[in-house]
Structures are given as structure tokens and as C-alpha cells.
C-alpha positions in Angstrom: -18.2 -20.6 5.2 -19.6 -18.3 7.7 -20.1 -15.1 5.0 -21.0 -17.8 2.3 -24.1 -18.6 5.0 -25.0 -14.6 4.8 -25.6 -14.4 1.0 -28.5 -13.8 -0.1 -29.6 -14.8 -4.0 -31.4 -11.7 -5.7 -32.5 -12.7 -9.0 -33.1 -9.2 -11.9 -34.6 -8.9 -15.2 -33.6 -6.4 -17.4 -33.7 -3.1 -16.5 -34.8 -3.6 -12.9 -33.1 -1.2 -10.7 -31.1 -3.2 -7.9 -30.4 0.4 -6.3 -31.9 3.8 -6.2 -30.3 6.7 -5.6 -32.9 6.8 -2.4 -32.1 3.4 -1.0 -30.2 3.1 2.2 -26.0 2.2 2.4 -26.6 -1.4 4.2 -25.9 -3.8 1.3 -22.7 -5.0 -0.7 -23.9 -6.7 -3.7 -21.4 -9.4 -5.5 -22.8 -10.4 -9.1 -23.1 -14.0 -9.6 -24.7 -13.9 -13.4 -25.6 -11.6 -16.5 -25.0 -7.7 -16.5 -25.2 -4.6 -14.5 -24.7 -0.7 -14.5 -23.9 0.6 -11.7 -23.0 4.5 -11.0 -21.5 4.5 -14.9 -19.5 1.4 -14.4 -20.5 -2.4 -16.3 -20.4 -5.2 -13.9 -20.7 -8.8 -14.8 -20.2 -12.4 -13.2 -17.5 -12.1 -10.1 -17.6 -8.3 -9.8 -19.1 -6.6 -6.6 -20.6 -3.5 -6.0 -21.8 -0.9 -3.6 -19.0 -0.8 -1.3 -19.7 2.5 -0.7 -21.9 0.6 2.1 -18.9 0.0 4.1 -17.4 3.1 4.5 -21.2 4.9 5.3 -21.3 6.8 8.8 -24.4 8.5 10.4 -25.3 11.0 8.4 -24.1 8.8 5.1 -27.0 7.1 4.1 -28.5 6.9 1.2 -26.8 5.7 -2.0 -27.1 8.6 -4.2 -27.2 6.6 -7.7 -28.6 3.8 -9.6 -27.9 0.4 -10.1 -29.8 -1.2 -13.4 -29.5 -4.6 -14.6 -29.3 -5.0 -18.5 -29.6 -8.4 -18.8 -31.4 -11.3 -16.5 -29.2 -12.1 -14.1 -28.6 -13.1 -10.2 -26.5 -11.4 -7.3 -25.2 -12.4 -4.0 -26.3 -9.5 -1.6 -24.8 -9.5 1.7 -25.9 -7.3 4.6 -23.2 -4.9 5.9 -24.3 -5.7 9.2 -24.0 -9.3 8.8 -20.1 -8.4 7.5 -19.2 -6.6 10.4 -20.8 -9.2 12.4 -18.6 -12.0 11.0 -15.4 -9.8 11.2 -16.0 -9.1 14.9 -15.5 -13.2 15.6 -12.4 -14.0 17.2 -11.4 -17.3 15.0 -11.7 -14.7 12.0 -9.6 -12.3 13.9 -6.2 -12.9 11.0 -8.4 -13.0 8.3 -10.4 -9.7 8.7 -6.9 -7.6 8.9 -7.0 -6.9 5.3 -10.3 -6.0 5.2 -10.4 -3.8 7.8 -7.4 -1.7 6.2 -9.5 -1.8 3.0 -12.7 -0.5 5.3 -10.5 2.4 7.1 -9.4 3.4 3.5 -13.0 3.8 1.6 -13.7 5.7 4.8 -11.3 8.3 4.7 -12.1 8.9 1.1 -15.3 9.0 1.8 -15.0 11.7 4.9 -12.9 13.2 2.7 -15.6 14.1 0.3 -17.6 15.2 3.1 -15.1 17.4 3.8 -15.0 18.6 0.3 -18.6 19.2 0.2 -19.1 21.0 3.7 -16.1 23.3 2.5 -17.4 24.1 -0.7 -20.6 25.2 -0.1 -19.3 27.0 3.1 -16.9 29.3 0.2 -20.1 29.7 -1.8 -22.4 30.9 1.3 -19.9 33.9 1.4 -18.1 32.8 4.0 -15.0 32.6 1.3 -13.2 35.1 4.3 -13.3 32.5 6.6 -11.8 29.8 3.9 -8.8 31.9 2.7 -6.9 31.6 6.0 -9.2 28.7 7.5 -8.0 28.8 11.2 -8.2 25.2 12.5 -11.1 26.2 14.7 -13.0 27.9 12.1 -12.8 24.8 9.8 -13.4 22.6 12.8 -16.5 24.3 13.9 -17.6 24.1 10.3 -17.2 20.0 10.1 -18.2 19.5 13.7 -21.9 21.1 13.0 -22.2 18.3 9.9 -20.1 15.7 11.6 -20.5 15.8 14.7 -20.2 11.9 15.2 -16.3 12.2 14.5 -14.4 12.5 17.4 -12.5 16.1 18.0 -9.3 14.5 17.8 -9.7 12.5 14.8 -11.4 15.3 13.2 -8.2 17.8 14.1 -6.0 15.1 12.3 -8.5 14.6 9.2 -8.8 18.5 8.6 -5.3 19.0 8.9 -4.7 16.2 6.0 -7.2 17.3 4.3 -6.4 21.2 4.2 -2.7 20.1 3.3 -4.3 18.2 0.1 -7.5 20.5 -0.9 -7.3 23.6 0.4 -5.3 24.7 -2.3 -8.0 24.0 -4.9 -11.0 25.9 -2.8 -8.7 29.0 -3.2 -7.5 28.6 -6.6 -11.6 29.2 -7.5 
């Protein structure tokens, strides 16, 4: 009952964009009628999008893509602030578990990318030296400068998973 309160009904014509690639992470949007595209990907009646808003950090905040509606239509938009809001009530304490795992996970794939990026365009500045034996605290330093809201500890565990999983690939080029 409590997140059903925190919808919001957005009613679209066609080809309104519902999100620009300029628009800021802070809404989930759950379709209620007719059709959208979002980021390549048809959603209709019962599907959300833009989770990507639950997984954004600091320096995460614009979307990055478009959201068009191809037919009339009406979503349920819920702030992301108003779901974290909810989930930080104690009587929803059980409930939230889930979703919580579910939040953790978009995040690490999400730092992951960021780690992705940083690392590629650190090889392409020349600094491929650097890359091909990527000390922990030459990769660290890297992230920290972009990330620098990530704890150090966290970020030692991160880069470590990620250079096991990508590292491979930034050589291979």
C-alpha cells in the first residue's frame, strides 16, 4: 500500500519522449497502458523500466538514452527517493531483502562499467604501460580520481574482481 501511495500516473501520446538521454537517474517508470521504446527494448502494460535509477551513484546521473512512447498510453512513475524511503521503514524490513540484493547487483554492474570505461580510455591516453601489468595501486589511483565516493576498501575488492574478469580483454586489444 505504502509504494502504491508513491505512484504517480504519467499519461504519453505517441512519440513523446518519457526520457532523454539528458534527464537525471531519479525515476523508475512501471507501464500501466499502450507501448514504449526504451534504450532498444519494447515495453507494454506490466513491464518497468529505468532501473538503471537504482543502481546510480554520484557521478551517475544522467540517463544516457531515450525513452519514446509509440502509442497513447499511461505509466506509473515512482521516485527513487520515495523507494528508498519506504524500504528504510522497519515494518517493511522482510520485504525489502529481495530488493536490496536486486539493488546491490544493478550496482555492481553498473560500477563495473565504470570501471570498464575509466580503464579503457586510460589504455587509449597511452598509458597502455601502466594497464599491461596494472599494479593495484596504479589501477586504484586511476578509479579513485573518477570515483572517489567508493570507499578504498570496497574499491580494492571491486578492482580486484574486476581485473580477474576484464583485464584480459583490455590486453587482448
Amino acid at each position: 500500500v505504502a509504494l502504491s501511495l508513491k505512484l504517480e500516473g504519467c499519461i504519453f501520446a505517441p512519440l513523446e519522449h518519457l526520457i532523454e538521454p539528458h534527464h537525471p537517474k531519479a525515476t523508475v517508470f512501471v507501464m500501466d497502458r499502450g507501448i514504449v521504446i526504451c534504450n532498444g527494448a519494447v515495453k507494454k502494460s506490466g513491464d518497468t523500466f529505468a532501473e538503471d535509477a537504482l543502481a546510480a551513484w554520484k557521478g551517475d546521473t544522467v540517463r544516457g538514452y531515450l525513452a519514446t512512447a509509440f502509442t497513447h498510453g499511461k505509466v506509473n512513475v515512482l521516485r527513487t527517493a520515495d523507494l528508498f524511503e519506504i524500504m528504510g521503514r522497519t515494518q517493511f524490513h522482510f520485504e525489502c531483502r529481495g530488493v536490496k540484493r536486486k539493488i546491490v547487483g544493478l550496482q555492481m554492474v553498473q560500477i563495473s562499467l565504470a570501471f570498464l570505461k575509466i580503464l579503457t580510455e586510460a589504455s587509449e591516453k597511452e598509458e597502455v604501460e601502466a594497464l599491461s601489468g596494472l599494479g593495484e595501486d596504479v589501477g586504484i589511483t586511476l578509479l579513485q580520481r573518477r570515483l572517489p565516493f567508493i570507499p578504498d576498501k570496497e574499491l580494492h575488492i571491486f578492482f580486484r574482481m574486476f581485473r580477474r574478469f576484464h583485464l584480459r580483454r583490455l590486453r587482448d586489444k
